[in-house]
C-alpha positions in Angstrom: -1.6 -11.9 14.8 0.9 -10.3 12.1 0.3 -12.6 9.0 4.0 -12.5 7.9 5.3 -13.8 10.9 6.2 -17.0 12.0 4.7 -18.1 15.3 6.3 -20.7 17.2 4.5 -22.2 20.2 7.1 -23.3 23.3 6.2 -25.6 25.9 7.2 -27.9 28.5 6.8 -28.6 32.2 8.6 -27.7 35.3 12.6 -27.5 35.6 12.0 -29.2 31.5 14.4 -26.6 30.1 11.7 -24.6 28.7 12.8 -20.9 29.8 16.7 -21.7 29.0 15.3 -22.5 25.5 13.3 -19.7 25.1 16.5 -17.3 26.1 18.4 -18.9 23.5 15.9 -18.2 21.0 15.6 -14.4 22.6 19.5 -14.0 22.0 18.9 -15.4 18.7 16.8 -12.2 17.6 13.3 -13.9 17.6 10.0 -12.0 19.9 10.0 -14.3 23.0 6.9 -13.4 25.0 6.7 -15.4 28.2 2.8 -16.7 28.9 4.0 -15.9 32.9 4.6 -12.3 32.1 1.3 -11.6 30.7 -0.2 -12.9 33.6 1.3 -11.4 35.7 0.4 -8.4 33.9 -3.2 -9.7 33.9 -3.1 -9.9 37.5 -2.6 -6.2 37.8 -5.2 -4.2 39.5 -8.0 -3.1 37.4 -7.2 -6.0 35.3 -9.5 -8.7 33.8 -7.0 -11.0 35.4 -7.9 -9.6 38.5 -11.2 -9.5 38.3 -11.3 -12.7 36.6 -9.7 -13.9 40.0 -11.5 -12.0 42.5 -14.8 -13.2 40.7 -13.8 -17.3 40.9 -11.7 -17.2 44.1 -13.2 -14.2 45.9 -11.5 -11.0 47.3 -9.5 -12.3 49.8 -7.7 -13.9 46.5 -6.6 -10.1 46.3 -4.3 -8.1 48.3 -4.6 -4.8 49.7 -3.8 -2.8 46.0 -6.3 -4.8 44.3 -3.2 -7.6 42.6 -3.6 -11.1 42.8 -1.9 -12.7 45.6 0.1 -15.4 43.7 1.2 -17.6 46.9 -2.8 -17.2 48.0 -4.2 -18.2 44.6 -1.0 -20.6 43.8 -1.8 -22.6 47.6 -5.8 -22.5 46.4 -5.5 -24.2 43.0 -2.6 -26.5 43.2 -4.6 -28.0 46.1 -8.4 -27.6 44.3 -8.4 -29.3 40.9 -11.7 -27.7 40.2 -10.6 -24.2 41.3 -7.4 -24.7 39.1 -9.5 -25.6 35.9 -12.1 -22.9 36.5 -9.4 -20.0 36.7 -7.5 -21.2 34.0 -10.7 -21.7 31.7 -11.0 -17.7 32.3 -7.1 -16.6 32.1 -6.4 -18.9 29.2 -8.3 -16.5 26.5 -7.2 -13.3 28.4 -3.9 -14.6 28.1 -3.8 -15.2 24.2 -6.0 -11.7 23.9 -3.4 -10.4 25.3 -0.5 -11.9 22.9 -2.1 -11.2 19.8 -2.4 -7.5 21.2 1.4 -7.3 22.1 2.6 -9.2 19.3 0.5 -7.3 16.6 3.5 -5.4 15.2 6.0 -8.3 15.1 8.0 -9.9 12.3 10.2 -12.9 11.3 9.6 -15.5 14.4 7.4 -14.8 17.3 7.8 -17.3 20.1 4.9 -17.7 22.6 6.8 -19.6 25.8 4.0 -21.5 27.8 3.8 -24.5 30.4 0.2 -25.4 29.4 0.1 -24.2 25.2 -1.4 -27.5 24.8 -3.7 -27.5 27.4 -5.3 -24.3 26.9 -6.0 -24.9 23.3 -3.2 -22.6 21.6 -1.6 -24.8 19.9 -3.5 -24.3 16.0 -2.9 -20.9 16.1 1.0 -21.9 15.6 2.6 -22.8 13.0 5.2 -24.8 15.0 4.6 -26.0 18.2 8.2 -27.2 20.2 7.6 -29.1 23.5 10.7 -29.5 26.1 10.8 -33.1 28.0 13.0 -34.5 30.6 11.9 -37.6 32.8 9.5 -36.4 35.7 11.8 -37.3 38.6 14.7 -35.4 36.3 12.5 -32.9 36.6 11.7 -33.1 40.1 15.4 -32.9 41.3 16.0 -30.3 39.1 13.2 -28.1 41.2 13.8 -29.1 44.3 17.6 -29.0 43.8 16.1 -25.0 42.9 15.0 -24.6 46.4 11.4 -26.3 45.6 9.6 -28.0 48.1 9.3 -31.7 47.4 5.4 -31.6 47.8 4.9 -29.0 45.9 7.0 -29.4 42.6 5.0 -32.8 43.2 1.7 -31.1 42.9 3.0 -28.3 40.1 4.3 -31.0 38.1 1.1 -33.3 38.4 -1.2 -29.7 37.4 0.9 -28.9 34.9 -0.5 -31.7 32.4 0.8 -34.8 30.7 4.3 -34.9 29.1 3.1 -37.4 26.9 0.5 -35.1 25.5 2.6 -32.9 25.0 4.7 -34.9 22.8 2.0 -36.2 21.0 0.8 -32.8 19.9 3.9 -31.3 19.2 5.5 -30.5 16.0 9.5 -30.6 17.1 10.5 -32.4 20.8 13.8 -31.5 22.3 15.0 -33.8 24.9 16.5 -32.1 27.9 17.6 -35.5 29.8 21.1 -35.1 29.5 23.8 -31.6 29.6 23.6 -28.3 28.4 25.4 -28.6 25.5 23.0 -31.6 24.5 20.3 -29.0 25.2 22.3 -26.2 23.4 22.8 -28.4 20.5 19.1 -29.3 19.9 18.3 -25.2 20.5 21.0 -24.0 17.4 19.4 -27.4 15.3 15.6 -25.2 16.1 17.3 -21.7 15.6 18.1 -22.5 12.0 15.0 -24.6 11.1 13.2 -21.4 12.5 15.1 -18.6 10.0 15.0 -21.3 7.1 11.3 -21.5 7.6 10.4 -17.5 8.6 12.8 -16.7 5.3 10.4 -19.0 3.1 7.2 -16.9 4.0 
C-alpha cells in the first residue's frame, strides 16, 4: 500500500446501501475498488482464483474456458457452510494481494468496498473502517423487491456475517433504514471527514 494515502475500508451486507455509498464516494474523486471486481478478475482463467477454485470445488466448478462458474460455485457454498469458509479462507488473501497491487500508485483516499472486510480480517490494514446497516428484513425486501429470490437473499444474508459485528468493529456506521437523502446526507457528513483527514497526512 501507498503510505500517503488514506485507506478507507467499506462494508455492509446485502441491499445495506453499501455500493450506492461507495458511488458517492467514486463521484466524490476518491479510488473506489470494489472487492467483487477483483474477484471476478481472480476468477479468470489462468488465475489463482481459478485454480484456487477448481482445487477446493473441483473442475466441474469451472466452465468450458477455464472461469469460475459463479451460479455453480454461488449454489455450492451458500448451501455448504464448510465449502463457503474453505474458498473464502483461499480468495480472501488473493483478494487483498490483489488490492495492494492495483492500488500501489494511489493517492488522497483509497476506498476498499467489501461485504465481508470484517470477516476476512482486513479491517487493521485501514485506517477507517465505515460499515452500512439497515434492519435484516429491510434488507430482505430490498433484494427481493430487486428480483431476489426469497430463499436465497435468506441464505446470502445469513453467509454474509453478523451486522452486529460489523458495527462493533467499525470506526464510522451509516444507517441506511430510512430514504436516500437520509443516506445521502450521512455519505457528504463521510465525504468531508474523509478530505479533512487525507489533507492532515
Amino acid at each position: 500500500m501507498n503510505r500517503s494515502a488514506l485507506y478507507v475500508g467499506l462494508t455492509g451486507g446485502l441491499a445495506s446501501g453499501k455500493s450506492t455509498v461507495a458511488r458517492w464516494l467514486a463521484e466524490a474523486g476518491f479510488t473506489v475498488v470494489d472487492a467483487d471486481r477483483l474477484v471476478a478478475d481472480l476468477y479468470q482463467p489462468g488465475q489463482p482464483g481459478a485454480d484456487a477454485v477448481r482445487q477446493l470445488l473441483g473442475p466441474e466448478a469451472l466452465d468450458e474456458r477455464g472461469a469460475v462458474d459463479h451460479p455453480k460455485v454461488a449454489a455450492r457454498v451458500f448451501s455448504d457452510p464448510e465449502a463457503r469458509r474453505a474458498l473464502e479462507a483461499a480468495i480472501h488473501p488473493l483478494v487483498r494481494r490483489r488490492f495492494e497491487e492495483v492500488t500501489a500508485d494511489a493517492e488522497g483516499v483509497v476506498v476498499l468496498e467489501a461485504t465481508l472486510l470484517i470477516e476476512a480480517g482486513y479491517a487493521p490494514g485501514f485506517r477507517l473502517v465505515v460499515t452500512v446497516e439497515a434492519p435484516c428484513e429491510t434488507r430482505l425486501e430490498r433484494a427481493v423487491g430487486r428480483g431476489m429470490n426469497e430463499a436465497a437473499a435468506r441464505a446470502r444474508l445469513l453467509a454474509q456475517g453478523d451486522s452486529e459485528r460489523r458495527r462493533a468493529s467499525a470506526h464510522r456506521v451509516i444507517d441506511n433504514s430510512s430514504d436516500l437523502k437520509h443516506l445521502r446526507r450521512q455519505t457528504d457528513e463521510l465525504i468531508d471527514e474523509l478530505r479533512r483527514l487525507a489533507g492532515n497526512r
